[in-house]
N, CA and C atoms of all chains as a GROMACS GRO file, in nm:
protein
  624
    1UNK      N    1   2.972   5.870   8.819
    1UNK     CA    2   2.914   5.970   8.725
    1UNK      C    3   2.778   6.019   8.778
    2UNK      N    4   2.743   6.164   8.779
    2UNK     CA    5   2.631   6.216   8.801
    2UNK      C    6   2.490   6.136   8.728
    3UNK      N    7   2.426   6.102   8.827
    3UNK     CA    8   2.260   6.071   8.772
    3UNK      C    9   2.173   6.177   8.766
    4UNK      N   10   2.259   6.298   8.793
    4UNK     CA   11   2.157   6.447   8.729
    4UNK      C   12   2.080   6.432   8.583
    5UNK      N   13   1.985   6.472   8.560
    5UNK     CA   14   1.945   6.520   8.405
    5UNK      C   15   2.076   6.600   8.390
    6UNK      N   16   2.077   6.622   8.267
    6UNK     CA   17   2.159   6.706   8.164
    6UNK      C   18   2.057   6.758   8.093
    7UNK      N   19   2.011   6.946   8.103
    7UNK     CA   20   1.943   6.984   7.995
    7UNK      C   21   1.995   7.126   7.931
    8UNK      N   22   1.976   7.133   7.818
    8UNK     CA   23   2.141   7.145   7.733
    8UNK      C   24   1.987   7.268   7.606
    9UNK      N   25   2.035   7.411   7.562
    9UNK     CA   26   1.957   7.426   7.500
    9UNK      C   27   2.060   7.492   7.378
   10UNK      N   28   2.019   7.494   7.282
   10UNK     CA   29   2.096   7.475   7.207
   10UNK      C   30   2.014   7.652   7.099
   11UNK      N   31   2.068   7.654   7.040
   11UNK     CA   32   2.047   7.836   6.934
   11UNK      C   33   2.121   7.828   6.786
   12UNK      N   34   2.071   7.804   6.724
   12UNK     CA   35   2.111   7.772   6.548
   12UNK      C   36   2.077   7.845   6.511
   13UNK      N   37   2.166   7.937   6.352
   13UNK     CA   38   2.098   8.025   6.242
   13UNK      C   39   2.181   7.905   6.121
   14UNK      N   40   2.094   7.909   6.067
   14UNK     CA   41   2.100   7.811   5.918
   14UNK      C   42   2.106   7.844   5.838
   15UNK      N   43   2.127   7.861   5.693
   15UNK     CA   44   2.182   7.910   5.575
   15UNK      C   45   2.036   7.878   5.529
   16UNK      N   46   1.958   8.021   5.485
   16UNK     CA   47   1.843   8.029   5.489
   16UNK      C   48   1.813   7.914   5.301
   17UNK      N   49   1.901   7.918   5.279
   17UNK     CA   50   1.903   7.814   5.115
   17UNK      C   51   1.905   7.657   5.160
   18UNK      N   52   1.920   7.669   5.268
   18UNK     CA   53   1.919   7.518   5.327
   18UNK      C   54   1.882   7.491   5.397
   19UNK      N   55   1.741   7.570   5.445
   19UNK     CA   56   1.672   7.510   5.548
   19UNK      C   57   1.572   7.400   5.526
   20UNK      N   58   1.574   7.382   5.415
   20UNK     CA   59   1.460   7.268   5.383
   20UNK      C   60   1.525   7.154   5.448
   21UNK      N   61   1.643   7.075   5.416
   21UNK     CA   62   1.719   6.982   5.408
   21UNK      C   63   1.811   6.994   5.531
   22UNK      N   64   1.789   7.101   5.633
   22UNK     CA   65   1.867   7.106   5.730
   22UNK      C   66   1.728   7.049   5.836
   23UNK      N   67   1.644   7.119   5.843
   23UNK     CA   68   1.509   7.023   5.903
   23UNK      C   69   1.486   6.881   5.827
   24UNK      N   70   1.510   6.848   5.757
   24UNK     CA   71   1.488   6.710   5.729
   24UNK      C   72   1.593   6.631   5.789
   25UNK      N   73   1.706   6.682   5.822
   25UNK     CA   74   1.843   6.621   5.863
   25UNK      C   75   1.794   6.628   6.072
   26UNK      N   76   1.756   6.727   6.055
   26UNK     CA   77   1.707   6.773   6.248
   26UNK      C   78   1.631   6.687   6.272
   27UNK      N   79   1.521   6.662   6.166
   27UNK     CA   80   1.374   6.566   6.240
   27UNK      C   81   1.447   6.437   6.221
   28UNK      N   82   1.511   6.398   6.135
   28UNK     CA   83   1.540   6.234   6.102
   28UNK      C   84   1.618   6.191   6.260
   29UNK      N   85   1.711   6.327   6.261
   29UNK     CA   86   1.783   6.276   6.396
   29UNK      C   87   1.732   6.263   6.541
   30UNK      N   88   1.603   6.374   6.545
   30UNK     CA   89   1.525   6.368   6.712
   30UNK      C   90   1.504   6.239   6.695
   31UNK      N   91   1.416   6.195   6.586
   31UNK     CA   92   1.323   6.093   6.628
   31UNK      C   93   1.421   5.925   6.619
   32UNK      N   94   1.521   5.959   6.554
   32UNK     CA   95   1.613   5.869   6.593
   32UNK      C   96   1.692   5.898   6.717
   33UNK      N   97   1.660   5.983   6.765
   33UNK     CA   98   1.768   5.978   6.936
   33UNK      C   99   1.650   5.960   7.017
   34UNK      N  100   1.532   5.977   7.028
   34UNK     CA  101   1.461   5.932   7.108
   34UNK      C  102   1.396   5.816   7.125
   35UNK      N  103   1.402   5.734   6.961
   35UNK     CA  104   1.369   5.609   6.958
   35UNK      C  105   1.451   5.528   6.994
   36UNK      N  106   1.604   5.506   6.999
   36UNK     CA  107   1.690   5.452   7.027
   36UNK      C  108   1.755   5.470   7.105
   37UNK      N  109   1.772   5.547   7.186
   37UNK     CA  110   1.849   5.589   7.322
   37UNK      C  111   1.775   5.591   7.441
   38UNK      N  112   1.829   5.484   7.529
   38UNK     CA  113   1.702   5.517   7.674
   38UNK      C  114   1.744   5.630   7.698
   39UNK      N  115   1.856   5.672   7.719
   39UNK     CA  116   1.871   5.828   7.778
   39UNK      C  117   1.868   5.922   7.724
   40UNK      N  118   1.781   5.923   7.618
   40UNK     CA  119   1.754   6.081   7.550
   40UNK      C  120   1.632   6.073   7.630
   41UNK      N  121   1.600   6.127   7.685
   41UNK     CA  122   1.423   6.160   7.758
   41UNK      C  123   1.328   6.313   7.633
   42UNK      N  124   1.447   6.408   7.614
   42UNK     CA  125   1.347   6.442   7.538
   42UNK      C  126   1.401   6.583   7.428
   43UNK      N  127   1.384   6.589   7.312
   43UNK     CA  128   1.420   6.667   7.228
   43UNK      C  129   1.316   6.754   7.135
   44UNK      N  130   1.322   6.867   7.172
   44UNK     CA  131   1.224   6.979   7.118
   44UNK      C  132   1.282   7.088   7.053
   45UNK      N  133   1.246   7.089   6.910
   45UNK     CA  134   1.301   7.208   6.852
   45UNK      C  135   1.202   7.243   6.785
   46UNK      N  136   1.239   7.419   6.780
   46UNK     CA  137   1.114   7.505   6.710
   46UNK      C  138   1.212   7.604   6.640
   47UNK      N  139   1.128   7.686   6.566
   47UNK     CA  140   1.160   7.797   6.469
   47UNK      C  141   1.106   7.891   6.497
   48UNK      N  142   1.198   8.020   6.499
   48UNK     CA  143   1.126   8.151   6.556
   48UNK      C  144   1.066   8.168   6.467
   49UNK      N  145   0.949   8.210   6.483
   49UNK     CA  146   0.818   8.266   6.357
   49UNK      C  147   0.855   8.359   6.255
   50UNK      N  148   0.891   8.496   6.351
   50UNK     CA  149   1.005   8.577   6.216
   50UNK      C  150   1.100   8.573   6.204
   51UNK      N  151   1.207   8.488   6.178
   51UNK     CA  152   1.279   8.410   6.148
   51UNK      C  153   1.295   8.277   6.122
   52UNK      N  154   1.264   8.226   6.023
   52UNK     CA  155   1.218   8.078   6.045
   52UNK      C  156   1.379   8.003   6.003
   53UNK      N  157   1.485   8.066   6.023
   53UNK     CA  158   1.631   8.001   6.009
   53UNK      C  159   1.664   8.017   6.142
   54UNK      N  160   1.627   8.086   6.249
   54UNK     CA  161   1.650   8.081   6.354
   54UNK      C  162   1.639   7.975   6.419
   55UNK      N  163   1.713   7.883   6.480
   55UNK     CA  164   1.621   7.744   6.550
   55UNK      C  165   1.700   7.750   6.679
   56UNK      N  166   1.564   7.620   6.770
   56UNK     CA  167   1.637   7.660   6.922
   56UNK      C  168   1.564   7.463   6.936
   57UNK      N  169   1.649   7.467   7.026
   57UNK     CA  170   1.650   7.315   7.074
   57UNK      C  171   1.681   7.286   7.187
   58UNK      N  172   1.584   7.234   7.263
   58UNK     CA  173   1.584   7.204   7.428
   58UNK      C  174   1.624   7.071   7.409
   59UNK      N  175   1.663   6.983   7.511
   59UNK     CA  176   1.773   6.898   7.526
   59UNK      C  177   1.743   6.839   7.643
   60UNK      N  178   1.693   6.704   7.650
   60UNK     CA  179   1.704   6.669   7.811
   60UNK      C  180   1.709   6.499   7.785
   61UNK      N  181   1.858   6.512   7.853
   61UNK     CA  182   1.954   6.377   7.891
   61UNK      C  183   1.930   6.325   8.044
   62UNK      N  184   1.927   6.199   8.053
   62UNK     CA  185   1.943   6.088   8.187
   62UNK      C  186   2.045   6.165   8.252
   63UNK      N  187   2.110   6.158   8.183
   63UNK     CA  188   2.223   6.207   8.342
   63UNK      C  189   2.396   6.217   8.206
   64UNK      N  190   2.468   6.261   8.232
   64UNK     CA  191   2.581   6.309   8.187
   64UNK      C  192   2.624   6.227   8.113
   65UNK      N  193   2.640   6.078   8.112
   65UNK     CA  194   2.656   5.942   8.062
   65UNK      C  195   2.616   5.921   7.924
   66UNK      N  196   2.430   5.979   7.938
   66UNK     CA  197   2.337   5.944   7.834
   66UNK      C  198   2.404   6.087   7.714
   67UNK      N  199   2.425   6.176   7.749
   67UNK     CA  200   2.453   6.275   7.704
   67UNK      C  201   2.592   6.274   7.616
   68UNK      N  202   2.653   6.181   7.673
   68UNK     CA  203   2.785   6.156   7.592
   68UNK      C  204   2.774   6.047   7.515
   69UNK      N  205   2.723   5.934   7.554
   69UNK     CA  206   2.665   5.868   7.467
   69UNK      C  207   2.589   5.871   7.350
   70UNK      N  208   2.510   5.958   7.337
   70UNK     CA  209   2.389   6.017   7.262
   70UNK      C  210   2.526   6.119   7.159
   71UNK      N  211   2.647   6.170   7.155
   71UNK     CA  212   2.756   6.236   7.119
   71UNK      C  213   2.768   6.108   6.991
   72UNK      N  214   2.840   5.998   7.060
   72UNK     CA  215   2.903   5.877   6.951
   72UNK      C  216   2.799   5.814   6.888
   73UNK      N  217   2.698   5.830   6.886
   73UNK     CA  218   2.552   5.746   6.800
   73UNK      C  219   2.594   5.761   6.665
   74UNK      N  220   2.541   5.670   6.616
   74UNK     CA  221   2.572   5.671   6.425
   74UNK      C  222   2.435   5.821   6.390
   75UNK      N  223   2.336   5.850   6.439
   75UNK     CA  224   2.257   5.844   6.354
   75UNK      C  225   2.270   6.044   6.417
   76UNK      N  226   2.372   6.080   6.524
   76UNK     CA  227   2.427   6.218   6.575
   76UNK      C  228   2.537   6.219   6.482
   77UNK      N  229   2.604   6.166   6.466
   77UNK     CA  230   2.735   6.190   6.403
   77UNK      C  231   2.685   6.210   6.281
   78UNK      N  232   2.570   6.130   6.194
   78UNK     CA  233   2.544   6.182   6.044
   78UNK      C  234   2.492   6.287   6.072
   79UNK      N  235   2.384   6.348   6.098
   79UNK     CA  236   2.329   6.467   6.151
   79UNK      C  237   2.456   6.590   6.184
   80UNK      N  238   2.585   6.584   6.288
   80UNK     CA  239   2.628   6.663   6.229
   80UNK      C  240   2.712   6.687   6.101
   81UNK      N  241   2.739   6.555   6.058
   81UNK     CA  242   2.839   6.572   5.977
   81UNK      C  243   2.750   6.648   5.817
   82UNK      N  244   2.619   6.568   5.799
   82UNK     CA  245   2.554   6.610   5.694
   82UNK      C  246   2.474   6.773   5.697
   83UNK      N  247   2.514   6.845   5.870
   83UNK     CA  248   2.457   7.003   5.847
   83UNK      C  249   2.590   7.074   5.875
   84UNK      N  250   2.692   6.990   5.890
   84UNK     CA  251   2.807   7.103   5.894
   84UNK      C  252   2.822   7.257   5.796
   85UNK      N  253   2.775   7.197   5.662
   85UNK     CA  254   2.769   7.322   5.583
   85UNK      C  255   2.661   7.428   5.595
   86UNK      N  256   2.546   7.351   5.686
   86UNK     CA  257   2.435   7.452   5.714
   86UNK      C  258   2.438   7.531   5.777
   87UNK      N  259   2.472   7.514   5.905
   87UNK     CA  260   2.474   7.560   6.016
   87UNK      C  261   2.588   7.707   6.073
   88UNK      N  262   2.549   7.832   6.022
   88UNK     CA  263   2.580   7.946   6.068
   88UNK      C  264   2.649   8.017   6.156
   89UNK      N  265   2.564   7.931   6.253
   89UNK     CA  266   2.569   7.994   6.385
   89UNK      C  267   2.538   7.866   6.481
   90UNK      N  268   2.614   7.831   6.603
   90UNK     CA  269   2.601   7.744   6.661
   90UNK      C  270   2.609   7.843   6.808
   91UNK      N  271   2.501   7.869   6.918
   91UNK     CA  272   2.571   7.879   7.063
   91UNK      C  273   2.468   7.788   7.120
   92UNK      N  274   2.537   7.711   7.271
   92UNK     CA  275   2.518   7.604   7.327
   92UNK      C  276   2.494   7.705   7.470
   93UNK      N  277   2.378   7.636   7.564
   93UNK     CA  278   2.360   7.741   7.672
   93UNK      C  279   2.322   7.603   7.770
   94UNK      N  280   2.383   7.631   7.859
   94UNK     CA  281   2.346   7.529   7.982
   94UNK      C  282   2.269   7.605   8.058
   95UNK      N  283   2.178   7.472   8.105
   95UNK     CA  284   2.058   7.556   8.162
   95UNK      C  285   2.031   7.415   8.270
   96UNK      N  286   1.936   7.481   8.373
   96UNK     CA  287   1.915   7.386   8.462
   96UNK      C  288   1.758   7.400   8.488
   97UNK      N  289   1.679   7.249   8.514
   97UNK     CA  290   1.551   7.238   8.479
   97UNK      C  291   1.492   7.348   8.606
   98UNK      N  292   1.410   7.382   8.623
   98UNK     CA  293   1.295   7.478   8.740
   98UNK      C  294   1.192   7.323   8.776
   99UNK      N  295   1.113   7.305   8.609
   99UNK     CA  296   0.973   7.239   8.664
   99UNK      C  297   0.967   7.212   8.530
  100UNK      N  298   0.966   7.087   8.456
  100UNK     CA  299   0.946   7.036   8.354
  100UNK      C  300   0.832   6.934   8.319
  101UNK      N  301   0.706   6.949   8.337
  101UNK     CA  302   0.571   6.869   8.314
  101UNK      C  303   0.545   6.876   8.193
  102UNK      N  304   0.479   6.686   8.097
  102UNK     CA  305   0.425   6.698   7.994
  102UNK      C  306   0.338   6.611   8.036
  103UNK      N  307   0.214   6.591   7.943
  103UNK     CA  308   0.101   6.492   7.965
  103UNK      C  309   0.187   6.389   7.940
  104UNK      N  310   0.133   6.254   8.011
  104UNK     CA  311   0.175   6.123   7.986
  104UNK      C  312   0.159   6.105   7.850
  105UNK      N  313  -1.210   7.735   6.478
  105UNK     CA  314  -1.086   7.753   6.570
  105UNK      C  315  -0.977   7.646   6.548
  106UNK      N  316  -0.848   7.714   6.503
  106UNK     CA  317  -0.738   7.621   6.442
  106UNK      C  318  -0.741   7.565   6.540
  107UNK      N  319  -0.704   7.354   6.481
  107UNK     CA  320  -0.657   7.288   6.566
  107UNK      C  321  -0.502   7.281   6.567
  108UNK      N  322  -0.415   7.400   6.565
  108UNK     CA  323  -0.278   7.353   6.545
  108UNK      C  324  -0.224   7.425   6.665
  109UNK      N  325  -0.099   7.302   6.739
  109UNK     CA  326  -0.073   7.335   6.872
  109UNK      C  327  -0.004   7.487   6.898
  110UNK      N  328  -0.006   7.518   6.979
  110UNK     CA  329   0.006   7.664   6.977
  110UNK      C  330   0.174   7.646   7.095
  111UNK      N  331   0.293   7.687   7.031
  111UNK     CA  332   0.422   7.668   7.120
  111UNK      C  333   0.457   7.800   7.130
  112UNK      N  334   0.510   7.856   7.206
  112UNK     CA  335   0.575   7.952   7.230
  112UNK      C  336   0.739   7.942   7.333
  113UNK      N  337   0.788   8.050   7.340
  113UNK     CA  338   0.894   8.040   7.440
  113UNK      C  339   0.880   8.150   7.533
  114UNK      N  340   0.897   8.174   7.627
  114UNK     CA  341   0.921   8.331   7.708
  114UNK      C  342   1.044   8.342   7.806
  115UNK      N  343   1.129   8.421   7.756
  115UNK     CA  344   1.232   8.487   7.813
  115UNK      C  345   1.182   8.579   7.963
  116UNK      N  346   1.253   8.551   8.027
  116UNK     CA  347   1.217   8.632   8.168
  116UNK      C  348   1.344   8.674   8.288
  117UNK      N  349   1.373   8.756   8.290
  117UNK     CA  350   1.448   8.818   8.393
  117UNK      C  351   1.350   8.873   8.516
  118UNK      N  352   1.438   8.779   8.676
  118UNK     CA  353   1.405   8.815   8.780
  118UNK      C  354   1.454   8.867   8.855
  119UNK      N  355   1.400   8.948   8.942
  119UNK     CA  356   1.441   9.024   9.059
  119UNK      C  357   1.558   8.964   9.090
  120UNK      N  358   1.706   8.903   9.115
  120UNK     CA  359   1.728   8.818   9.169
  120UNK      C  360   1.739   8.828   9.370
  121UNK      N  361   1.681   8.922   9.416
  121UNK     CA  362   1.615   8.897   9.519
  121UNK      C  363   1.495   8.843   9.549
  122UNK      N  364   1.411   8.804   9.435
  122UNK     CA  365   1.276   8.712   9.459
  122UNK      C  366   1.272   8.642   9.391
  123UNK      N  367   1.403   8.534   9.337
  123UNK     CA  368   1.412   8.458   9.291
  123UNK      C  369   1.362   8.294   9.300
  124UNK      N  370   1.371   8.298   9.471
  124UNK     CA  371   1.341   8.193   9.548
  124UNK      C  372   1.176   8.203   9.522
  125UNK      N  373   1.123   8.293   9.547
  125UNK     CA  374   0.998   8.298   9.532
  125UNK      C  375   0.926   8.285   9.409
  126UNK      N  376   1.003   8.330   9.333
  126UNK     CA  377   0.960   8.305   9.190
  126UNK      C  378   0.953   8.197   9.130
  127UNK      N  379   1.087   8.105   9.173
  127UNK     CA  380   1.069   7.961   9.126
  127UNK      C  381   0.969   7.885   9.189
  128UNK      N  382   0.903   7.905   9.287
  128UNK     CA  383   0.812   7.842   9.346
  128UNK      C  384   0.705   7.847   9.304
  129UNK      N  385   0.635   7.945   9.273
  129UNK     CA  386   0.508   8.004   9.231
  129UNK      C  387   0.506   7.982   9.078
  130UNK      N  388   0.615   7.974   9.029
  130UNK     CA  389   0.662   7.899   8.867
  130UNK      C  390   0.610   7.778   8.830
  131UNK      N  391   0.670   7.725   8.964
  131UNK     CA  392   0.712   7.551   8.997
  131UNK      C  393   0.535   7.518   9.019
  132UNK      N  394   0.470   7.569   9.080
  132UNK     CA  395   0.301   7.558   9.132
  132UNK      C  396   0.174   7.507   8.978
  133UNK      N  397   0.255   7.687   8.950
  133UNK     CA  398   0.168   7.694   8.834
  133UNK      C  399   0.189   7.610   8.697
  134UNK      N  400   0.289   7.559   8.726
  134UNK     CA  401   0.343   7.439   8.576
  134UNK      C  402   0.292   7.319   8.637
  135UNK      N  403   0.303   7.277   8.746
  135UNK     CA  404   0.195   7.141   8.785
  135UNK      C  405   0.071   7.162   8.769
  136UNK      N  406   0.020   7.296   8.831
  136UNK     CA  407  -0.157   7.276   8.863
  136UNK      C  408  -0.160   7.311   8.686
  137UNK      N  409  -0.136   7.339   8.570
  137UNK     CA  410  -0.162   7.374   8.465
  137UNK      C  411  -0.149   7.243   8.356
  138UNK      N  412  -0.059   7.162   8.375
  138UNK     CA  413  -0.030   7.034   8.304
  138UNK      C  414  -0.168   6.950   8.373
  139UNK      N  415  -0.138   6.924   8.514
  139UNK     CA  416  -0.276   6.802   8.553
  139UNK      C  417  -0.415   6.855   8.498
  140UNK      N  418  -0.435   6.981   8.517
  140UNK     CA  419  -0.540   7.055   8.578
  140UNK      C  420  -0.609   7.069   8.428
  141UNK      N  421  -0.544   7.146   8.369
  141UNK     CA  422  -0.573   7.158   8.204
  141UNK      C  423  -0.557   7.054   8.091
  142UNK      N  424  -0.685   6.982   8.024
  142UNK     CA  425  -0.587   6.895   7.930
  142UNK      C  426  -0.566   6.976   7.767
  143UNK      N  427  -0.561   7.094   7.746
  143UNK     CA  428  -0.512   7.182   7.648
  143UNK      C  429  -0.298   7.185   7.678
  144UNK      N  430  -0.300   7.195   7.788
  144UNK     CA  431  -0.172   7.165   7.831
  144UNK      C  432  -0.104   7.114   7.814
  145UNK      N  433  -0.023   7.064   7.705
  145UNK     CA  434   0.063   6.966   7.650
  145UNK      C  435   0.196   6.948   7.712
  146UNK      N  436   0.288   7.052   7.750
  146UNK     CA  437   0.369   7.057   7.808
  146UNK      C  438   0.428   7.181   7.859
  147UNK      N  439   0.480   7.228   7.999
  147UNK     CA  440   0.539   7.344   8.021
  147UNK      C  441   0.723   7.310   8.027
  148UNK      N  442   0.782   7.329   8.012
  148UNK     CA  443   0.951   7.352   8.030
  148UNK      C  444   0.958   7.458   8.093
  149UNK      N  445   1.020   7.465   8.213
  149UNK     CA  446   1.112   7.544   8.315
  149UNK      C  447   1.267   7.558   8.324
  150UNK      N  448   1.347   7.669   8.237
  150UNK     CA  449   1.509   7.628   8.324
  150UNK      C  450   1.534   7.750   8.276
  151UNK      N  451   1.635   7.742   8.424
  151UNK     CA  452   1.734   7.889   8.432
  151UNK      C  453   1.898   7.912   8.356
  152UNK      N  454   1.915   7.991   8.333
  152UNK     CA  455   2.066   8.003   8.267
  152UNK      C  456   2.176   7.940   8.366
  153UNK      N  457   2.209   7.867   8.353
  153UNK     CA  458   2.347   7.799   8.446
  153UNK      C  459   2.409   7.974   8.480
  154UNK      N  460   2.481   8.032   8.378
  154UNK     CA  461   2.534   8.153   8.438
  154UNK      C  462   2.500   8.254   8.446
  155UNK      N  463   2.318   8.252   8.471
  155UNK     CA  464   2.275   8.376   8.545
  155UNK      C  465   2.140   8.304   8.589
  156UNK      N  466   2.143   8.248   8.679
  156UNK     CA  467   2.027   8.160   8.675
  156UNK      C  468   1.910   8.276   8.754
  157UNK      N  469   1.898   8.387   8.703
  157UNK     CA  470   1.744   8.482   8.711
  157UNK      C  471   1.734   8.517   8.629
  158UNK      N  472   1.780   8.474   8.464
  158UNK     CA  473   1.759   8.439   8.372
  158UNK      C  474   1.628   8.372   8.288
  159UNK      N  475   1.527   8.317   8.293
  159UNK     CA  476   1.461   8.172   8.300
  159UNK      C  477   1.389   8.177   8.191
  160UNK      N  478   1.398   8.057   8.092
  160UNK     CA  479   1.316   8.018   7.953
  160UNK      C  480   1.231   7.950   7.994
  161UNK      N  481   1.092   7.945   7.917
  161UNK     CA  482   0.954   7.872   7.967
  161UNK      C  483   0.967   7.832   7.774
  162UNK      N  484   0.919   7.715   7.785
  162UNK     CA  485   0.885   7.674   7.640
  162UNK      C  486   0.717   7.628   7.667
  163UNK      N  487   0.679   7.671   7.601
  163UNK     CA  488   0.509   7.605   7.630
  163UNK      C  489   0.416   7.598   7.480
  164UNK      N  490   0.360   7.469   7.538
  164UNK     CA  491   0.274   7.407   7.426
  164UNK      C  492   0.145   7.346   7.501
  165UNK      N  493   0.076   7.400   7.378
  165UNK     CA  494  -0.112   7.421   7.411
  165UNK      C  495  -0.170   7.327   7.256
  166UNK      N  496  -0.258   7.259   7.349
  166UNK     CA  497  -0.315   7.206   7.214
  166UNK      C  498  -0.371   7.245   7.072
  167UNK      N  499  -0.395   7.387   7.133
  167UNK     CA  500  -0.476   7.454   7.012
  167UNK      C  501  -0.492   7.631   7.063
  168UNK      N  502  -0.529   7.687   7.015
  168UNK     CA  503  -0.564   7.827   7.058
  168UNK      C  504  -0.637   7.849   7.140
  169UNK      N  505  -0.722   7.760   7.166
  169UNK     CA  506  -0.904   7.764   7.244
  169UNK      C  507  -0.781   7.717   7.408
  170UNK      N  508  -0.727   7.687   7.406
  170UNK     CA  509  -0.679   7.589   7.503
  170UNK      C  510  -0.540   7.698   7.572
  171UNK      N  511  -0.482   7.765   7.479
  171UNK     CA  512  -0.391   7.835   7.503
  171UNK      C  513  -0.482   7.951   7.514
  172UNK      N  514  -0.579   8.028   7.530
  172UNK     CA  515  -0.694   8.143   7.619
  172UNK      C  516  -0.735   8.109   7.724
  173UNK      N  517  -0.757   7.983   7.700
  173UNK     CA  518  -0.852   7.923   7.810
  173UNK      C  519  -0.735   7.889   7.953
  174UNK      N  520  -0.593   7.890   7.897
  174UNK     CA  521  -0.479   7.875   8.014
  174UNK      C  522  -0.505   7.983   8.090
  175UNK      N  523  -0.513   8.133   8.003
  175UNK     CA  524  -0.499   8.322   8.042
  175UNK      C  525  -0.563   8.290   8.139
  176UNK      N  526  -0.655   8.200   8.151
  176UNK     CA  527  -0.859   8.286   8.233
  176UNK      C  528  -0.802   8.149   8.375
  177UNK      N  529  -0.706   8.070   8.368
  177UNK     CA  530  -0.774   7.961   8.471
  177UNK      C  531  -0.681   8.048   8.616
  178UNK      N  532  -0.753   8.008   8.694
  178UNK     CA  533  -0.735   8.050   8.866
  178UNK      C  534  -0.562   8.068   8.879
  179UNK      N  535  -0.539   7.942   8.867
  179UNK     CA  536  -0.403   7.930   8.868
  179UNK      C  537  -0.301   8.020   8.804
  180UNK      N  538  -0.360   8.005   8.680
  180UNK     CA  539  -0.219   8.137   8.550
  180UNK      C  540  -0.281   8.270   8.654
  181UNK      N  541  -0.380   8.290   8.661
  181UNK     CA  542  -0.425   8.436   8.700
  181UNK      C  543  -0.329   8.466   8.854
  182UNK      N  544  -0.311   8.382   8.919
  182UNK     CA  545  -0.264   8.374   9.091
  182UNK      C  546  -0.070   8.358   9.021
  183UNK      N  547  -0.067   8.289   8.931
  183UNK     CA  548   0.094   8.282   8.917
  183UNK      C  549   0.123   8.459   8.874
  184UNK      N  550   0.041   8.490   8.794
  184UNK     CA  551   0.065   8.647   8.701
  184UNK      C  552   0.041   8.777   8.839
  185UNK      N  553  -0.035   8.753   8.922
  185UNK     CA  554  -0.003   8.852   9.021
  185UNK      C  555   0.059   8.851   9.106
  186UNK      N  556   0.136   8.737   9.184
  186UNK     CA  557   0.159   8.741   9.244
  186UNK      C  558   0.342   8.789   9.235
  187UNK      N  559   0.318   8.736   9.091
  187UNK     CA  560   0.471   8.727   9.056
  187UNK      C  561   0.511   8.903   8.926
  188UNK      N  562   0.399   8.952   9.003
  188UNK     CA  563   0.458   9.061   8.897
  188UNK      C  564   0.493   9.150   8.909
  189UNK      N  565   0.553   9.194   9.070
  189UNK     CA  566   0.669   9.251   9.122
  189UNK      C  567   0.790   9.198   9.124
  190UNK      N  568   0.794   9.096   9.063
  190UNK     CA  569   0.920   9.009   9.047
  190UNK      C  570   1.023   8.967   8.928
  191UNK      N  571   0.871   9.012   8.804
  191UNK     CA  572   0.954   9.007   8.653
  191UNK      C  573   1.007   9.178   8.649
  192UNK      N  574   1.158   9.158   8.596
  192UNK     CA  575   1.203   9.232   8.560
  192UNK      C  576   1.174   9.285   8.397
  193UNK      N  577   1.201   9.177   8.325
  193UNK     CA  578   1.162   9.166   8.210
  193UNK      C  579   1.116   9.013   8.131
  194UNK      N  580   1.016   9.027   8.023
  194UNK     CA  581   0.944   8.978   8.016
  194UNK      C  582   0.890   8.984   7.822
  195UNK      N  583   0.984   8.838   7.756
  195UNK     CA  584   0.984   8.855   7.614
  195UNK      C  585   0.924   8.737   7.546
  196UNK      N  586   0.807   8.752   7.489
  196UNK     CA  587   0.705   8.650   7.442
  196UNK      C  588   0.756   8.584   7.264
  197UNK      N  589   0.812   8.499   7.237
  197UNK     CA  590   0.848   8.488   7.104
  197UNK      C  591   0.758   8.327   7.046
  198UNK      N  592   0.705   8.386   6.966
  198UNK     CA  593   0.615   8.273   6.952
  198UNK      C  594   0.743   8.218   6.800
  199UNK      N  595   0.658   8.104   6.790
  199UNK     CA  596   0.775   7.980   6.733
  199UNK      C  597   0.670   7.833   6.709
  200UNK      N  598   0.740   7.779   6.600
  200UNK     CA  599   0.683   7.705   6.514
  200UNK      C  600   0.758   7.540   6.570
  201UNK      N  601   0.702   7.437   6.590
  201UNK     CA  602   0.753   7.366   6.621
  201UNK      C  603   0.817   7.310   6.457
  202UNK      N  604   0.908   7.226   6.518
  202UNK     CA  605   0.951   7.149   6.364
  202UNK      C  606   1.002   7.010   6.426
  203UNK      N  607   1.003   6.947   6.565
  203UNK     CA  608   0.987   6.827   6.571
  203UNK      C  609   1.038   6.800   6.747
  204UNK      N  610   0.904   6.801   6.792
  204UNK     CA  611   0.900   6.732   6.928
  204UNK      C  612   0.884   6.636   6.973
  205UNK      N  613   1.017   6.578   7.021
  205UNK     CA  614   0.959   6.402   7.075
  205UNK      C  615   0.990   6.417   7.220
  206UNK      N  616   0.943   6.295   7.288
  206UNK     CA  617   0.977   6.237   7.445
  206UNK      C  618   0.922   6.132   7.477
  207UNK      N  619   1.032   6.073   7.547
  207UNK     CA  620   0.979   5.949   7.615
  207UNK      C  621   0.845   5.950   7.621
  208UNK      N  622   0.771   5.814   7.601
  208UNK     CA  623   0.637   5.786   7.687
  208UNK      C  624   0.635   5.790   7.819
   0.00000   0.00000   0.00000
């Protein structure tokens, strides 16, 4: 299996009546895939300003493994199962890193 | 002067004849800007898998003072000319974080 990163960006529109509880369902799950998974390295999502149902989510997996793994987690599977009704619009865009620096 | 981090994304289409060059001078200015600056929180670099002269920048600044103070440093100024026979196009969408984690 590839030891490439996997970075994966992701484009959501949300059922603007449920965005409260669709971000509470998003944050519960980053910070549970990054606390518990060595191979989540790193999960960032934002809201377009004029659009604040618009959401976008960068994605960066260990390598292809961590990425499928991070799929069967209890705490991904509630996350989608509990925004299935939210979630609008789903497109998935593969993307490949250039130069990815954060402060330690 | 707000202390709230300042994220944005920028969409960018390249020449794809100065593509090579572009990622380089990309690749420069996202190191010397993370070490160099500590307003610099993080830059993200990646190209579209199926158009890779495509390229999303996600960037986060500690604050506003820090995200001006990026405009003015040597480096952004040397990445922005050198590379500006090379953007085709060029789309600034500012955006609200709603939950960034990563590894330590």
């Amino acid at each position: 299996m590839s030891r490439k990163p996997v970075v994966r960006m992701a484009e959501l529109e949300i059922d603007p009546d449920r965005l409260d509880a669709y971000r509470a369902l998003l944050t519960e799950e980053i910070e549970a895939s990054v606390r518990l998974e060595v191979g989540v390295l790193s999960l960032s999502a934002v809201s377009i300003r004029d659009a604040p149902n618009r959401i976008r989510i960068l994605e960066v997996y260990a390598d292809k493994g961590a990425y499928e793994a991070h799929l069967r987690t209890p705490h991904f599977l509630k996350y989608k199962s509990e925004t299935a009704g939210m979630v609008t619009s789903l497109t998935l865009i593969e993307v490949d890193p250039i130069s990815m620096r954060a402060k330690p």
